[in-house]
C-alpha positions in Angstrom: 102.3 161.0 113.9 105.6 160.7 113.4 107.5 157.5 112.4 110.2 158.0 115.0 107.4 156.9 117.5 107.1 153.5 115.9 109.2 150.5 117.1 110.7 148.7 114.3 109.2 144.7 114.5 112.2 143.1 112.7 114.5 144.6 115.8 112.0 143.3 118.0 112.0 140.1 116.7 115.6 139.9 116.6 115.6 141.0 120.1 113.0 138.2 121.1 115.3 135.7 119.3 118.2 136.4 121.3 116.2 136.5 124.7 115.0 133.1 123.4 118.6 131.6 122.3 120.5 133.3 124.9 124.0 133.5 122.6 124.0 135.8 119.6 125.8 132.6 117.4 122.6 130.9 118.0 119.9 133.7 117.2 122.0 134.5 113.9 121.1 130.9 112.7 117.3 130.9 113.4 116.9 134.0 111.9 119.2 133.8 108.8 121.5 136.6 109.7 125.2 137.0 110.4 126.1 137.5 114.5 127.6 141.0 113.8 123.8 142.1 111.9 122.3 140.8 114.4 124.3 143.0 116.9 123.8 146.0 114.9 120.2 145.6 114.9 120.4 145.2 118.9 122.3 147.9 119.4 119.8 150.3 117.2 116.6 148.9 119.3 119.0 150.1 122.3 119.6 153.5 120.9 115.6 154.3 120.0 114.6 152.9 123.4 116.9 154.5 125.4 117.6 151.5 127.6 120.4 148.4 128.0 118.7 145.5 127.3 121.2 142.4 127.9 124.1 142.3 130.6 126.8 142.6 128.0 129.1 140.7 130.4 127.4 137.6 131.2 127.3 134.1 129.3 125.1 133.2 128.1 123.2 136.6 127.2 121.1 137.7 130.2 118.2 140.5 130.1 118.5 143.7 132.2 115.7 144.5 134.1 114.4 146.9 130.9 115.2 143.8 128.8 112.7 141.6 130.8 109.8 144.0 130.7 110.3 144.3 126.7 111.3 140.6 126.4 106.9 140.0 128.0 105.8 143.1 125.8 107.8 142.3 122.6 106.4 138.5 122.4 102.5 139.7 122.7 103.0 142.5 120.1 104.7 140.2 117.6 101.9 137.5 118.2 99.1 140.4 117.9 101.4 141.5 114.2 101.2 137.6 113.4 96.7 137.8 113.9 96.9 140.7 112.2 98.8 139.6 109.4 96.8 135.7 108.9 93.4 137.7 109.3 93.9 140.3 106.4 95.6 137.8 104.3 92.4 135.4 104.9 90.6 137.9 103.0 92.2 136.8 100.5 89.8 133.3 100.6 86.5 133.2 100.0 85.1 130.8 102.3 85.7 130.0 105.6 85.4 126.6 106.5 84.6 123.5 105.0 84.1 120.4 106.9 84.0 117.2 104.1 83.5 114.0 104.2 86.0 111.6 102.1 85.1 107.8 101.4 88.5 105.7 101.7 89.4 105.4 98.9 88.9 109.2 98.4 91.2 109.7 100.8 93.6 107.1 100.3 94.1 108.4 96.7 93.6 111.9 95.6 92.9 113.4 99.1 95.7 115.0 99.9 95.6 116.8 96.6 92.1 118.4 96.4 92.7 119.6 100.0 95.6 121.4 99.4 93.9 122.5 96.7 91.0 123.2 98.5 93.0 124.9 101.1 94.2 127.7 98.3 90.3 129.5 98.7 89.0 128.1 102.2 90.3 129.3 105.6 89.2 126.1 107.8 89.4 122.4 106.3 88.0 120.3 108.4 88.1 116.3 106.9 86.2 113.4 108.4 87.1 110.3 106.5 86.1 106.3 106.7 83.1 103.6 105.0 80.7 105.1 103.3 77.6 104.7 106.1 79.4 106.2 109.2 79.7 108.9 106.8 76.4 110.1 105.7 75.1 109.5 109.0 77.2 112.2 109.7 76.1 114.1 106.8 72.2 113.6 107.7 73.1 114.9 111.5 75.2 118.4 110.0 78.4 117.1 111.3 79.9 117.9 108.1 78.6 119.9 105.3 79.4 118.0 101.8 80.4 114.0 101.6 82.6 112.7 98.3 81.7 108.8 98.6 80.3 106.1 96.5 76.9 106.6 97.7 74.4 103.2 97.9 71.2 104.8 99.1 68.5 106.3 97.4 65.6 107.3 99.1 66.5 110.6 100.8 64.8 113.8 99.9 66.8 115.6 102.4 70.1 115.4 100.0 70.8 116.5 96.8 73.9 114.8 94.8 76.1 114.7 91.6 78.2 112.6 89.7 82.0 113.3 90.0 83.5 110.2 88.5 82.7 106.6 87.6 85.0 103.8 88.0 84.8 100.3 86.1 85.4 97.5 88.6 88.7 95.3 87.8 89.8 91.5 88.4 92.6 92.0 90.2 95.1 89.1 90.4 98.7 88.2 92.4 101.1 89.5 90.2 103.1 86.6 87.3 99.4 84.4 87.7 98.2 83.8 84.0 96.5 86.7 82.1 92.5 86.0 83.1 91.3 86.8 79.6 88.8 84.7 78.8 85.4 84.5 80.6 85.9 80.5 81.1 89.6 81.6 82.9 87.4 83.7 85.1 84.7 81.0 85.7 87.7 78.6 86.8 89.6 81.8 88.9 86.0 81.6 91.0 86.3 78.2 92.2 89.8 77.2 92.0 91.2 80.3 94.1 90.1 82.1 97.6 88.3 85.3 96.8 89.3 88.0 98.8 86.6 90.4 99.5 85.2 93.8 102.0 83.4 92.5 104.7 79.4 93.0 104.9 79.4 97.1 105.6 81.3 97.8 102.4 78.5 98.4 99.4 81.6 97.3 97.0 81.5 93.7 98.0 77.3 93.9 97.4 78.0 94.9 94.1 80.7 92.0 93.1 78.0 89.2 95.0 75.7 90.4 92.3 78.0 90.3 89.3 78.9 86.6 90.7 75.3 86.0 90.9 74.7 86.6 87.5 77.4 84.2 86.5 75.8 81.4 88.7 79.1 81.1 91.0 79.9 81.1 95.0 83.1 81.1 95.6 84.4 78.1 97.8 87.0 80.2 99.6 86.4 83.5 100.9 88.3 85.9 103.2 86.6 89.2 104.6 89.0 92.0 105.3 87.9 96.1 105.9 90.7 97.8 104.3 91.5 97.7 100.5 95.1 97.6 101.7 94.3 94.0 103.3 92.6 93.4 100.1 95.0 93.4 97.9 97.8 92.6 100.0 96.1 89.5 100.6 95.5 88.8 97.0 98.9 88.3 96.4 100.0 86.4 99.7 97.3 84.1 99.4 97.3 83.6 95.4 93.8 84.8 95.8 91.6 87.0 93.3 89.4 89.7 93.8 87.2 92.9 92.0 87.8 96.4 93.2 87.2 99.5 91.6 90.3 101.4 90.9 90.8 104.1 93.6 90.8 101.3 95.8 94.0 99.1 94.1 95.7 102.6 94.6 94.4 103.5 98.2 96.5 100.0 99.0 99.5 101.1 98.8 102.7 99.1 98.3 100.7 96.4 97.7 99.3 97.1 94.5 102.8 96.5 93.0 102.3 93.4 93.7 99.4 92.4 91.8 97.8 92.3 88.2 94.7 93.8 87.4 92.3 93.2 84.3 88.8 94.1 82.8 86.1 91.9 84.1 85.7 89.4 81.5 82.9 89.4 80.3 81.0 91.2 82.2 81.0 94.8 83.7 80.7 96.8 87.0 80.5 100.5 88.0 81.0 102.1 91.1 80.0 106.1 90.9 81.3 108.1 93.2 79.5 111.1 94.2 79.5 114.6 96.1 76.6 114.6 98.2 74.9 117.6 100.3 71.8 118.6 102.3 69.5 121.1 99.9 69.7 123.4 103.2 73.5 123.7 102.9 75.8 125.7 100.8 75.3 124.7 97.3 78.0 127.9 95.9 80.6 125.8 97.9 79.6 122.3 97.0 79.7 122.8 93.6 83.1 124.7 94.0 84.4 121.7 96.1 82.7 119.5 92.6 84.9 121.5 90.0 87.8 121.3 92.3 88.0 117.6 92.5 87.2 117.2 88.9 90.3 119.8 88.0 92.6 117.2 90.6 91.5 114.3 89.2 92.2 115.0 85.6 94.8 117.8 85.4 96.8 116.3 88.4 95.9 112.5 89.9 95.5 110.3 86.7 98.4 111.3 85.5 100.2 110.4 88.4 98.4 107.4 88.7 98.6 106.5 85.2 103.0 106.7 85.5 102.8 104.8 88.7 100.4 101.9 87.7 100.0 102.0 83.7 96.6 101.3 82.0 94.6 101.9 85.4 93.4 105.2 84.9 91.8 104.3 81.6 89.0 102.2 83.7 87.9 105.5 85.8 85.5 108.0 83.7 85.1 111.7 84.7 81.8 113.5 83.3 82.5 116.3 80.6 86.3 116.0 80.6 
């Protein structure tokens, strides 16, 4: 076959452009070309078709007749070049989709990261994010396929799980209070000032009841809030106190400038966050999506956390690195 038989697709999309812009000024900007290439290039599609395609008289720029039955063909070849094109290069991945569950904090903090990341080697992303609960219901149901959360319950032979990181729980404080050093500044913290706390579905507020109940205290003033952007937000506009792992002071934003944060005193408390799947799933591309969030975490997100809140990254732990 000879090549004089093929249309040439940057013509055609220059052609298309045109149709589209109606004024050759306006087509030279969109694609990146001068007004005078884009003429030329007009002109040759002209010559190897044999046919006028725009009024040359008229403004703006209107299609002949010839130009309107190229101007409906032209669009449909260039969107069929465009599949063509996204499905060979997909080849390139080696999985194609991915739906994951992200805990809040997951996603409020290093999220966007590991799915861009994630994006690099998996055509479809598909990310369902919120309390920990909600989302292995989901995972028990196969509504998505792998779930990175702190993860409370135990008894469920269906799923299989591992460690990704660990986080030590810190006192967090309104930002300019007095350093809470000493484990009798704590013990006065607890029932001088209004702890501010998850409300009941968050497993992070059953862990700091039990820490207080080993230290014999109730707070007298509590305030329940479901975002760790409330959290620590309210912390500081209510001179209040409260413990939160890590991930969480970051997922709040803006607001975490405005408080202090310190090791328990005293005493300490873990969260572990883990990836979670169902032994019937895919467990190639869980423990890719595993070594992926590990490589994010340390190579990429501490560090970043570490310049934008100093000493905070030192209180979260990531197996073998």
């Amino acid at each position: 076959m000879s090549d004089l038989n093929l249309i040439n697709t940057l013509q055609l999309k220059i052609f298309v452009t045109v149709a589209e812009e109606r004024t050759l000024k306006a087509a030279a900007v969109k694609i990146g070309q001068t007004p005078s290439a884009i003429s030329q290039n007009i002109k040759a599609l002209e010559n190897f078709l044999g046919v006028t395609l725009f009024e040359r008289d008229s403004r703006p720029i209107l299609l002949t007749k010839a130009g309107r039955r190229l101007f409906a063909l032209a669009r449909e070849l260039l969107q069929k070049n465009d599949e063509i094109l996204e499905a060979v290069r997909s080849e390139k991945k080696k999985y194609e989709t991915l739906r994951l569950g992200l805990g809040e904090s997951a996603a409020g903090s290093f999220g966007p990261q590991l799915i861009a990341e994630l994006n690099k080697i998996i055509t479809s992303v598909d990310v369902v994010s919120g309390l920990t609960l909600p989302l292995v219901s989901a995972l028990m149901s196969e509504k998505i396929d792998v779930l990175l959360s702190p993860y409370p319950i135990k008894d469920e032979g269906e799923l299989e799980r591992e460690v990704l990181f660990q986080e030590d729980f810190v006192l967090v404080v309104k930002k300019g209070h007095e350093p809470i050093i000493s484990e009798e500044a704590f013990q006065t913290l607890i029932i001088s000032r209004p702890l501010i706390e998850y409300n009941q579905d968050s497993s992070d507020r059953i862990q700091a009841y039990r820490l207080l109940r080993s230290l014999g205290q109730k707070p007298a003033l509590h305030t329940s809030v479901s975002t760790s952007y409330l959290v620590v937000g309210l912390v500081s506009q209510l001179d209040g106190w409260s413990l939160i792992p890590p991930f969480n002071l970051w997922a709040a934003g803006l607001s975490s400038s405005e408080v202090d944060f310190y090791p328990i005193p005293g005493r300490s408390l873990t969260r572990t966050y883990w990836m979670v799947r169902k032994q019937i799933r895919n467990h190639a591309l869980s423990q890719l999506v595993g070594e992926i969030t590990k490589k994010v975490l340390t190579e990429r997100f501490l560090v970043k956390m570490e310049r934008q809140l100093p000493g905070l990254s030192r209180f979260i732990h990531v197996p073998g690195k």
